[in-house]
ZASE-769853 format. One record per residue (C-alpha): x, y, z; residue number from 1. Coordinates in steps of 0.001 Angstrom, whole numbers. Example, Ala and Ser with C-alpha at 12.3 -4.5 7.8 and 13.67 -1.06 7.14 Angstrom:
2
{{12300 -4500 7800} 1}
{{13670 -1060 7140} 2}
END
This chain:
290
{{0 0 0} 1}
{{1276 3358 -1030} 2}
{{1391 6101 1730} 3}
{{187 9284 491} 4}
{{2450 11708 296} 5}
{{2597 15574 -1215} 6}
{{-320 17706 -1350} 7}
{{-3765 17707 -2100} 8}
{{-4696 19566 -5620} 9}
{{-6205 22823 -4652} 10}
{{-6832 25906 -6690} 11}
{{-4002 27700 -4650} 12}
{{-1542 25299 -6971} 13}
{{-3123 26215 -10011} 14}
{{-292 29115 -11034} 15}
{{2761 26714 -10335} 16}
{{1461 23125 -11996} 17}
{{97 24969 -14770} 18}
{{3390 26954 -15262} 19}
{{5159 23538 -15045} 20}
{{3050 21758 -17410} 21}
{{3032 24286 -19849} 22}
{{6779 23829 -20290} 23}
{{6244 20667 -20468} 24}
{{3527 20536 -23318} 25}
{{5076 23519 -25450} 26}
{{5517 22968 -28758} 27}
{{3629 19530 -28996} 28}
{{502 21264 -30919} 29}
{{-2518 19198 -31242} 30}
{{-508 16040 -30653} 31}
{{-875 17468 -27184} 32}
{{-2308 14912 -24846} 33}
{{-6108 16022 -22706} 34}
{{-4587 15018 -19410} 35}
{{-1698 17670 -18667} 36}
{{-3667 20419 -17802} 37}
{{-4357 21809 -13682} 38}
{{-8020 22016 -14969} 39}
{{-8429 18448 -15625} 40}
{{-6310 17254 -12616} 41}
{{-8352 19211 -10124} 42}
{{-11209 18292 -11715} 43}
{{-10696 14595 -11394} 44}
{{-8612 14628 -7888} 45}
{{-10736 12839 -6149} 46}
{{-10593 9779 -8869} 47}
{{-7536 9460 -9348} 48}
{{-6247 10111 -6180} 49}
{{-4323 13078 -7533} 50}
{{-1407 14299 -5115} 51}
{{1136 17145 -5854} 52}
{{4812 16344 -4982} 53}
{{7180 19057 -5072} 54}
{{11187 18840 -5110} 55}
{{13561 19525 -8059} 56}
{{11991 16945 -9909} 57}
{{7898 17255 -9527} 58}
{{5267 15139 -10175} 59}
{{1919 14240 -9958} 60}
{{687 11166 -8153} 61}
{{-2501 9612 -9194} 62}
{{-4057 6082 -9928} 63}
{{-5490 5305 -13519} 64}
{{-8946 3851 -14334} 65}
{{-7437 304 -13921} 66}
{{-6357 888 -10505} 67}
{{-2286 1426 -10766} 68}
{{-764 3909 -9381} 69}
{{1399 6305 -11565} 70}
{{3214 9450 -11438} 71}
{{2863 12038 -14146} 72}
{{6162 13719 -14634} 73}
{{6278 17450 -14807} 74}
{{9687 17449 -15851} 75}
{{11061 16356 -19655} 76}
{{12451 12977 -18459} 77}
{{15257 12820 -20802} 78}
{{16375 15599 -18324} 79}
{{16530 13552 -14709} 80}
{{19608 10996 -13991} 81}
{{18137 7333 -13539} 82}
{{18388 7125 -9829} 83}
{{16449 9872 -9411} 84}
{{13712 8599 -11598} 85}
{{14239 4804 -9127} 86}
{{13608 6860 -5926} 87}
{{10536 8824 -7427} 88}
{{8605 5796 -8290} 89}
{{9262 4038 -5308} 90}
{{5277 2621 -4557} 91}
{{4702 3499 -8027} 92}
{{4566 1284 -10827} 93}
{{5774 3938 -13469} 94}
{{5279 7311 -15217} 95}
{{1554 7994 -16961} 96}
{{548 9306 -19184} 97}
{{3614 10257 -21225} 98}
{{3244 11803 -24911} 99}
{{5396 10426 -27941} 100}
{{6971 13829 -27612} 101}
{{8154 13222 -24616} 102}
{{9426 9700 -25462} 103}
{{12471 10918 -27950} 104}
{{15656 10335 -26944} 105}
{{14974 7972 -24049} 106}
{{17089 5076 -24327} 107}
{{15002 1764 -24685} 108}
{{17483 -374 -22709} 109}
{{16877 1578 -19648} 110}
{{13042 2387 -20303} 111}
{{10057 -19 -21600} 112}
{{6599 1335 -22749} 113}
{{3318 683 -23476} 114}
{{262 2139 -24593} 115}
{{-3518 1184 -24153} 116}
{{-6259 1496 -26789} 117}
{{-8588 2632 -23859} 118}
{{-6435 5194 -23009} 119}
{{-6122 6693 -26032} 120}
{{-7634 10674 -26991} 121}
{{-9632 10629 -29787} 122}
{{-8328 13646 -32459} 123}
{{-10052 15475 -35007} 124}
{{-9952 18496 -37680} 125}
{{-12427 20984 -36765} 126}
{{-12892 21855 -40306} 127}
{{-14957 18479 -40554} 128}
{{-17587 19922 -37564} 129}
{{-18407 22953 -39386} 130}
{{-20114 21422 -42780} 131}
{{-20381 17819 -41693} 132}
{{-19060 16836 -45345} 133}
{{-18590 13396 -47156} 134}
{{-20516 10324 -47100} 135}
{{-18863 9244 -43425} 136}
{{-20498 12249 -41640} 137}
{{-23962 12246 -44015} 138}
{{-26006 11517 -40933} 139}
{{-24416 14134 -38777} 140}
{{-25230 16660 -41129} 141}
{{-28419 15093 -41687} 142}
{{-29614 15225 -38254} 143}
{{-28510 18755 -37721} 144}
{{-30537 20377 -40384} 145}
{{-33055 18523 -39512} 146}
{{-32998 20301 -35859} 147}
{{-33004 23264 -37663} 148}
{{-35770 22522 -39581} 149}
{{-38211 21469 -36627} 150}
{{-36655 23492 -34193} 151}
{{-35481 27566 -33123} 152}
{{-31686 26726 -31907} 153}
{{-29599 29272 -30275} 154}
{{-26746 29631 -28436} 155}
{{-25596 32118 -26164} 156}
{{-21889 31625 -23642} 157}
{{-21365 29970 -20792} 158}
{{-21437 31847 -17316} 159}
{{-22553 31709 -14131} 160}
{{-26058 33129 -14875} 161}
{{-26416 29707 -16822} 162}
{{-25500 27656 -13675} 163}
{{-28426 26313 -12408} 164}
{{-30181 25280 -15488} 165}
{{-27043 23658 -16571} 166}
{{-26768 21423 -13447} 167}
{{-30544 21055 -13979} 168}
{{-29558 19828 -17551} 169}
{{-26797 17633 -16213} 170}
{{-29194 15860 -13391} 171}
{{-31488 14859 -16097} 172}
{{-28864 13457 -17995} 173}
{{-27766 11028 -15162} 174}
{{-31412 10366 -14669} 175}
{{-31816 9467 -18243} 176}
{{-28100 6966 -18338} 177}
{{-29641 5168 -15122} 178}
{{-26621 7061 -13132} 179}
{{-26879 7958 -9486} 180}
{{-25054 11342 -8100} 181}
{{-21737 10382 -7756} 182}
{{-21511 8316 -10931} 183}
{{-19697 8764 -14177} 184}
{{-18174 12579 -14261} 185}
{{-20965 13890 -12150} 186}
{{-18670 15298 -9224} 187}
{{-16076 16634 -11874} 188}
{{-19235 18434 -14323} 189}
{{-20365 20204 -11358} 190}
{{-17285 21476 -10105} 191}
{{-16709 22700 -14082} 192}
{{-19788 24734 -14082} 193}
{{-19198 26056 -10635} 194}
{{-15581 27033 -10999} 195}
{{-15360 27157 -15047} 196}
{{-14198 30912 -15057} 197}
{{-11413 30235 -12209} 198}
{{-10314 26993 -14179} 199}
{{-10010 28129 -17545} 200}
{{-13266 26628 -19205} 201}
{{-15038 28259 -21973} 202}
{{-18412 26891 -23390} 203}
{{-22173 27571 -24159} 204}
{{-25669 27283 -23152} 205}
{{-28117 25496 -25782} 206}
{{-31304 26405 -26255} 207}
{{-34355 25178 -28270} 208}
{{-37119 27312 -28533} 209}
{{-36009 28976 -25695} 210}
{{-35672 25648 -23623} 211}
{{-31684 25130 -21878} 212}
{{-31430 21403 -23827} 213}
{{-27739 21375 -23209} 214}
{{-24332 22705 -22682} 215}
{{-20702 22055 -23547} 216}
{{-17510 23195 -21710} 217}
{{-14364 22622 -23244} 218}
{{-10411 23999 -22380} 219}
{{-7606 25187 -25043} 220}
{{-4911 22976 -25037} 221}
{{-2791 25048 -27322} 222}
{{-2973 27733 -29999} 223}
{{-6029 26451 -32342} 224}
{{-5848 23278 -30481} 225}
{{-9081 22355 -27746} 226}
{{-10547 19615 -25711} 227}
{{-14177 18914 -25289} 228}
{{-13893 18764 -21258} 229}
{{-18045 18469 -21056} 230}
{{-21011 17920 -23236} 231}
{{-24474 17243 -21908} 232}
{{-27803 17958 -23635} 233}
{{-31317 15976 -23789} 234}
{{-31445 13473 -25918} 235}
{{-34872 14254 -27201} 236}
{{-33765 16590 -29304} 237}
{{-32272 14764 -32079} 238}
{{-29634 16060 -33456} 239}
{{-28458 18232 -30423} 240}
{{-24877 17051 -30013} 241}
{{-23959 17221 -33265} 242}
{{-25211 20593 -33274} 243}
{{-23011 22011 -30235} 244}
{{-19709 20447 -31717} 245}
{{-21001 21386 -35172} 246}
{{-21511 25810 -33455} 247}
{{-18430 25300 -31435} 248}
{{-16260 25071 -34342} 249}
{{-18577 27615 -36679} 250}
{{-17912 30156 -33500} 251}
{{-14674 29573 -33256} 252}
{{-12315 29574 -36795} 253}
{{-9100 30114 -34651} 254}
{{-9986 26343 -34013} 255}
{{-8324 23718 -36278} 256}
{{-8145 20888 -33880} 257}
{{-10767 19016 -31273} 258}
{{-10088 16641 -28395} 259}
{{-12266 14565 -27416} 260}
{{-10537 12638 -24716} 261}
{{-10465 8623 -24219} 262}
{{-13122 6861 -24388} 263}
{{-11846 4435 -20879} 264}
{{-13138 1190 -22987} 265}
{{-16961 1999 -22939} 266}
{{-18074 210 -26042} 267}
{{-21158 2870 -26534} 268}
{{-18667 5597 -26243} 269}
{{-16007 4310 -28184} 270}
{{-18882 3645 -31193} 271}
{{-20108 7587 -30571} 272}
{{-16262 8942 -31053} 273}
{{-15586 6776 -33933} 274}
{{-18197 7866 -35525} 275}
{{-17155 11279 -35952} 276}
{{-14262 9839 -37676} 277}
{{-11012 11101 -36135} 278}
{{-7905 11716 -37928} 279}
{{-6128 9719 -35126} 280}
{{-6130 8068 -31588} 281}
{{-3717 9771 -29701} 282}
{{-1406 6995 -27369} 283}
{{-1128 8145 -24049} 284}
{{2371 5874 -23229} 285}
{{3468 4161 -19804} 286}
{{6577 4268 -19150} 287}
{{8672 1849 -17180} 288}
{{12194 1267 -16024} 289}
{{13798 -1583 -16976} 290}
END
């Protein structure tokens, strides 16, 4: 059993780990991996058992969905002597999740790795959101006009005004997946909508005729690069997800690449993100010592 050691993520840390993982990320464009960011590690803290631990060489500890525990480097590990890296994972069973980026240059007879297709972010050119174009993405751009046609759709930006009928949005939307509060990324939505300004978040408020149907939250990752940190909407309205990605990217032009995270091995999510056809999976590596 691991004693837990380091800090607990609060949002007092979020000038120092974001200034570390930001060198850490730069340059890596949208090859740049969901997880890095302070928003998304406070966010999900409490399931992953996120811990800050500070020294010359800093890291986050956390356990992945499958129950290991790892320790997400905030430091180019090309850059730390091998003992050092032996005494930081000691009650760990290695470093997660580690970009490709970062995996240049480390010498393969003193490091092993491994990547999971559950793990993976799904990657995609905006451009393809804003028309829906080509036979692959007919029914996307199917449904949406026919929202339009039935429907009044607006959209208007996310703040704290929209609170409350957001959360109201996201209870239903538990209700309707058979979820209990707790469940899924309950905890983690809420705390977005609360603390979106103070984390970074951007996003809108959907309406149809003039009923909140849904929402979407998402984070910039880089320049022109985002991740989709939140969608939620009733699924009554047909057509209403492909809509919100579909006025994200219409609103947006600076944007030329969408995350949409893992999809953890849920077969009905997994189905839902390949069908927007990505232009890649994204490996999120673990990384070992020999």
């Amino acid at each position: 059993m691991v004693v837990e050691s380091g800090f607990p993520l609060t949002l007092d840390l979020k000038a120092c780990i974001n200034g570390l993982l930001s060198r850490m990320i730069f340059g890596q464009g949208e090859r740049t991996l969901a997880d890095p960011t302070f928003a998304n590690l406070f966010l999900f803290r409490a399931v992953h058992r996120y811990r800050f631990l500070q020294g010359d060489w800093p890291c986050i500890s956390g356990q992945s969905y499958d129950g290991l525990t790892y320790l997400l480097p905030l430091f180019d590990l090309r850059t730390a002597p091998l003992d050092v890296l032996r005494d930081l994972l000691c009650g760990h069973v290695g470093f997660f999740p580690v970009s490709g980026f970062q995996l240049e240059g480390l010498d393969p007879q003193r490091f092993e790795w491994t990547a999971l297709r559950d793990d993976a972010d799904y990657v995609y050119q905006a451009q393809q959101f804003v028309n829906y174009r080509g036979s692959a993405l007919q029914k996307k751009r199917n449904l949406v006009k026919q929202l339009h046609g039935a429907h009044v759709v607006t959209a208007e930006p996310y703040t704290m005004q929209a609170m409350d009928e957001s959360l109201d949005i996201l209870a239903r939307w538990m209700h309707a997946k058979g979820k209990s509060t707790g469940e899924a990324d309950d905890t983690a939505c809420k705390d977005a909508l609360n603390l979106a300004m103070k984390l970074g978040l951007e996003g809108f408020v959907y309406r149809v005729n003039n009923e909140v149907v849904g929402f979407l939250l998402m984070e910039m990752l880089q320049p022109g690069v985002c991740v989709v940190r939140f969608a939620k909407a009733l699924d009554r309205f047909k057509g209403i997800y492909q809509h919100m990605f579909q006025h994200l990217c219409q609103s947006n032009l600076e944007i030329q690449w969408l995350n949409f995270e893992q999809d953890m091995g849920i077969v009905n999510l997994r189905q839902t993100k390949m069908s927007y056809q990505p232009t890649w999976l994204l490996p999120k590596y673990r990384v070992h010592l020999r």
